[in-house]
C-alpha positions in Angstrom: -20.2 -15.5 0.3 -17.7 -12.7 0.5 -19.3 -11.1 3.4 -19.4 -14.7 5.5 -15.8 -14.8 4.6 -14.9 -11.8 6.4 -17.5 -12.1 9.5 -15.3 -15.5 9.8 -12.1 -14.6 9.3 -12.2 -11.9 11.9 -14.3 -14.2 14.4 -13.0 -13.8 17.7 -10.9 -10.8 16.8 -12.6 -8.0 15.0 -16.6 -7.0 14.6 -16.8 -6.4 11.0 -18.9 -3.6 9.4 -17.9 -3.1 5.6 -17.7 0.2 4.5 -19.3 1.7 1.1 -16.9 2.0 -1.7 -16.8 5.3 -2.9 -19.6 6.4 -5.6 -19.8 7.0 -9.2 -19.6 10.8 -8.6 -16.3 10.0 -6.8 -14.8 9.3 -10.2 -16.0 12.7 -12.1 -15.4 15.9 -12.5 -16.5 19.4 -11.7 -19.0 19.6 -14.7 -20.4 16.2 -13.4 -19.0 14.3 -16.7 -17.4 10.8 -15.8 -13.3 11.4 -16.6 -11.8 8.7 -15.7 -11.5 4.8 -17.2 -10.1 2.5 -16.1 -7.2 0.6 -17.6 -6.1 -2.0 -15.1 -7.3 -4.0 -12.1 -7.3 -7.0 -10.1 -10.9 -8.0 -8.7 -8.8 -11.3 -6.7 -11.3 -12.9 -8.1 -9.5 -16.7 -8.8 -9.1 -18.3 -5.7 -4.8 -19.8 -5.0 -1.8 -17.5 -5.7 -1.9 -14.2 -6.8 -1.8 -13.5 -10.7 1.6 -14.1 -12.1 0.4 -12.0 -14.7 0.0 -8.7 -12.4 2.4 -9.4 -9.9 5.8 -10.6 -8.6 7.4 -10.7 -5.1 10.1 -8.9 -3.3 12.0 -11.7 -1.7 14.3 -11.8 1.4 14.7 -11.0 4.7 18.2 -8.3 4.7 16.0 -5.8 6.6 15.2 -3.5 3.6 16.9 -0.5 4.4 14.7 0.0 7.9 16.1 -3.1 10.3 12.8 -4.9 9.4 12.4 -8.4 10.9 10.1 -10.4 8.5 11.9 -12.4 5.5 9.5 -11.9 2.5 8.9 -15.0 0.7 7.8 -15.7 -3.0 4.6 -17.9 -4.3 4.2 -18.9 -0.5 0.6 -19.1 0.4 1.1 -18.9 4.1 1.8 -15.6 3.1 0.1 -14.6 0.1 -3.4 -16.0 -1.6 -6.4 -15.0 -3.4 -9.1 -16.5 -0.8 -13.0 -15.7 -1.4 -12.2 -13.0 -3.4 -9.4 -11.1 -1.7 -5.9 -10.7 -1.3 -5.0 -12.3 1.8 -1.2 -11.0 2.9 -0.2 -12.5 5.9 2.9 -11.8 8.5 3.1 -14.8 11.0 5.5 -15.8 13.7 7.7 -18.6 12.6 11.4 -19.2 11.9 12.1 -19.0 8.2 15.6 -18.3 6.5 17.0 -17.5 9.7 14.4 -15.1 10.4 11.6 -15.1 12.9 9.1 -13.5 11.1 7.6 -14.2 7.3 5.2 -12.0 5.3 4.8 -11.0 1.7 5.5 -8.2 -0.9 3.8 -8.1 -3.7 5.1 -5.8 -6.6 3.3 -5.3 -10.1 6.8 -3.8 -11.5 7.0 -5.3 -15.4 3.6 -6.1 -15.3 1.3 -2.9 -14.1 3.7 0.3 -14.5 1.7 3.9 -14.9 2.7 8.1 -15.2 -0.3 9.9 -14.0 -3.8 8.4 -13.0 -5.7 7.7 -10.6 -5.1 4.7 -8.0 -7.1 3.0 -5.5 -6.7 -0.4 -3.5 -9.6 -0.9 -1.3 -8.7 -2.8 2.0 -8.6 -3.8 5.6 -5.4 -2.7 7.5 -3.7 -5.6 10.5 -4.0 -5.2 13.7 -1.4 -5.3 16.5 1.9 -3.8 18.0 4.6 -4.1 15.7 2.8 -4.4 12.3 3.9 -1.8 9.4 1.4 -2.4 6.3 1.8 -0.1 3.3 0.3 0.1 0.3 2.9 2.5 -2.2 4.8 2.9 -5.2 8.0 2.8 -6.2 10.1 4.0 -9.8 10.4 1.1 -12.3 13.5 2.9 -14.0 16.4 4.5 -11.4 18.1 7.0 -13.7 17.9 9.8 -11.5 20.8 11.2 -9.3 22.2 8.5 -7.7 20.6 6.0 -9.1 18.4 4.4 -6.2 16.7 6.1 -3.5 15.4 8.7 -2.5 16.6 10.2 -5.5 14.3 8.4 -7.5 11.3 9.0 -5.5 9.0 7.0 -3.4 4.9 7.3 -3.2 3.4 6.1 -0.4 -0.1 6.2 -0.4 -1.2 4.8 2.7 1.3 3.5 5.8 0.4 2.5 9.2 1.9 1.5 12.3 0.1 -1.1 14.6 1.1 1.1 18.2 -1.1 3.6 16.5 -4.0 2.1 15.7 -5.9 5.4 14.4 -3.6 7.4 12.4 -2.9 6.7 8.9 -0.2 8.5 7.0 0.5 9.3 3.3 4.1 10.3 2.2 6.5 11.3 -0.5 10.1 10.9 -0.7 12.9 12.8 -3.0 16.6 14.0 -3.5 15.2 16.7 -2.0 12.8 15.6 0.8 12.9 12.5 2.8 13.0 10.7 6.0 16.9 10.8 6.3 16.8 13.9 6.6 13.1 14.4 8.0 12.3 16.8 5.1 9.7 14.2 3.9 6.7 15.5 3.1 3.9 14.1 4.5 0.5 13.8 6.6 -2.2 12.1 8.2 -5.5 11.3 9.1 -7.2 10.0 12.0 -9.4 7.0 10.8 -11.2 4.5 13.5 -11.7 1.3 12.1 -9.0 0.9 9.8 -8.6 -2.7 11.2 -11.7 -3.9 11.3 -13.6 -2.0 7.8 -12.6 -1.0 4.5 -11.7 1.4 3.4 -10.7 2.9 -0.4 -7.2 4.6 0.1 -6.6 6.6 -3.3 -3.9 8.7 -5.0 -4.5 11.5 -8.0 -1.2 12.1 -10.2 -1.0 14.9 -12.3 2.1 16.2 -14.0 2.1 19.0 -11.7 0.4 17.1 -8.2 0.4 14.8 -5.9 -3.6 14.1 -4.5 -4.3 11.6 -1.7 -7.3 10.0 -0.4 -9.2 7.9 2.2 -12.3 7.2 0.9 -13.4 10.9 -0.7 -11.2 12.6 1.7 -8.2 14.1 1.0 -5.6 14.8 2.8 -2.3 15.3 1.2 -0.9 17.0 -1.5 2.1 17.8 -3.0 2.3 20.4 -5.8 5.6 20.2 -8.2 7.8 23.3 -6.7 10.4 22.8 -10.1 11.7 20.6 -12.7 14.2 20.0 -10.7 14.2 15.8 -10.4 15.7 16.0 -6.9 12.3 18.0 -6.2 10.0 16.0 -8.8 11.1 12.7 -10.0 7.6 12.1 -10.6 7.6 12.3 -14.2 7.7 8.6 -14.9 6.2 5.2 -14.7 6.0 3.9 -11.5 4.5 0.7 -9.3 2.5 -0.9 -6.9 3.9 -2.5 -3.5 1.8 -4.0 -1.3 3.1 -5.4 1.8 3.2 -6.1 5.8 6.7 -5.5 7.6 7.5 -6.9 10.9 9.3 -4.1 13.4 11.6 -2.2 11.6 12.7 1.6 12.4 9.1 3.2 12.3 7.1 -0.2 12.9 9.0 -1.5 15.8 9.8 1.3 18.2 7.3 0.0 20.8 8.3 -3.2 20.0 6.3 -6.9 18.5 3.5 -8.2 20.8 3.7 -12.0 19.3 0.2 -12.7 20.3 -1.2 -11.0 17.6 0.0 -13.5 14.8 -0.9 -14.2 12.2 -1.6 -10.7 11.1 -3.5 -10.4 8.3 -4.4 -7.3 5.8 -7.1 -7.9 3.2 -6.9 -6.4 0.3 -10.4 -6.1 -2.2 -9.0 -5.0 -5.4 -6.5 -3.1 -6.6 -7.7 -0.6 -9.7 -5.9 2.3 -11.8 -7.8 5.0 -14.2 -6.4 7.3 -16.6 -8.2 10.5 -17.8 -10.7 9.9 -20.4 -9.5 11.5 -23.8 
């Protein structure tokens, strides 16, 4: 069922070919002994809104800091729903509070917040000009420096940009490095297909790194340089967002193509593992 789900919803648009989530031995260590348990998940197995249980919304449409277009909505399932076992989150064209654009952002703050781990959401990225999906995290206590951002640090394990179809980039921010000031730290990956298969995009926190992953690749890490919170604020719990902008300061500079709506990411589950004791 779940794989005639997906050959229809991309009828007309995509060619589908699923890709292999990673393997048992993606999960263990260098002695070959399993390390790592899991402790929280979301399969999207029950079909309707997501679980109010594991996650709230981000709701409005102010821009969010980056002039982005789309007003988030809340418990809207134009937007948001659990559909043959997926996450569905979907940015369409259509005036809404004044806006022009609606999508969703799903946040599990209060109800899935984590220090250290391993994370990995398994999905299919939108397609089209002026799309900005991101799957990241975000503190769940601001008591650093200023007391918001970047101060407080930002995670972002996978971003994308629809006038790019092939890159995907992982990111941090900090006091000390971040886009303001393009000291971010950051990098990418070329990756074909990111619209059209799955893939498992992945993050390893340690007290002391920052690991990121497409399926068993890595390609980004960040190693704690002090103790120094405006260099590594990355010392307590933090949570998922997962989300599709509209435009914005990154997402819009070639502008929207309005044909490609409603854009749609898929999202298989969403899973975090600690170290086994």
């Amino acid at each position: 069922m779940k794989r005639d789900f997906i050959a229809l919803l991309f009828f007309c648009l995509f060619i589908f070919n699923s890709c292999s989530s990673p393997s048992e031995n993606d999960l263990k260590d260098d002695n070959n002994q399993t390390n790592w348990v899991m402790v929280w998940n979301d399969e999207f197995s029950t079909p309707g809104s997501p679980d109010p249980l594991k996650w709230n919304y981000n709701v409005g449409g102010d821009g969010w800091g980056n002039n982005e277009l789309q007003y988030y909505t809340e418990n809207r399932s134009e937007n948001a729903r659990v559909l043959q076992d997926f996450l569905v989150i979907e940015a369409r064209r259509e005036n809404y509070e004044g806006r022009n654009y609606t999508s969703a952002r799903l946040v599990s703050r209060g109800n899935g917040d984590w220090t250290y781990g391993r994370f990995e959401i398994r999905a299919v990225l939108p397609t089209g000009r002026g799309t900005w999906p991101a799957l990241w995290m975000l503190p769940t206590v601001w008591n650093y420096g200023n007391g918001g951002w970047p101060d407080n640090g930002e995670i972002d394990i996978m971003e994308h940009v629809g006038y790019d179809p092939g890159v995907v980039h992982a990111s941090i921010h900090t006091g000390a490095y971040n886009w303001p000031e393009n000291t971010q730290k950051t990098s990418t990956i070329n990756l074909s297909g990111a619209q059209t298969n799955f893939h498992v995009y992945a993050m390893e926190w340690y007290p002391d790194s920052l690991c990121i992953f497409v399926d068993s690749t890595k390609y980004f890490t960040f190693h704690k340089e002090s103790d120094d919170w405006r260099v590594w604020p990355f010392n307590k719990n933090f949570h998922f967002i997962l989300n599709i902008a509209v435009g914005g300061n990154w997402g819009g500079q070639q502008g929207i193509d309005d044909a490609i709506f409603p854009a749609r990411m898929l999202i298989d589950y969403v899973r975090v593992y600690k170290k086994e004791e």
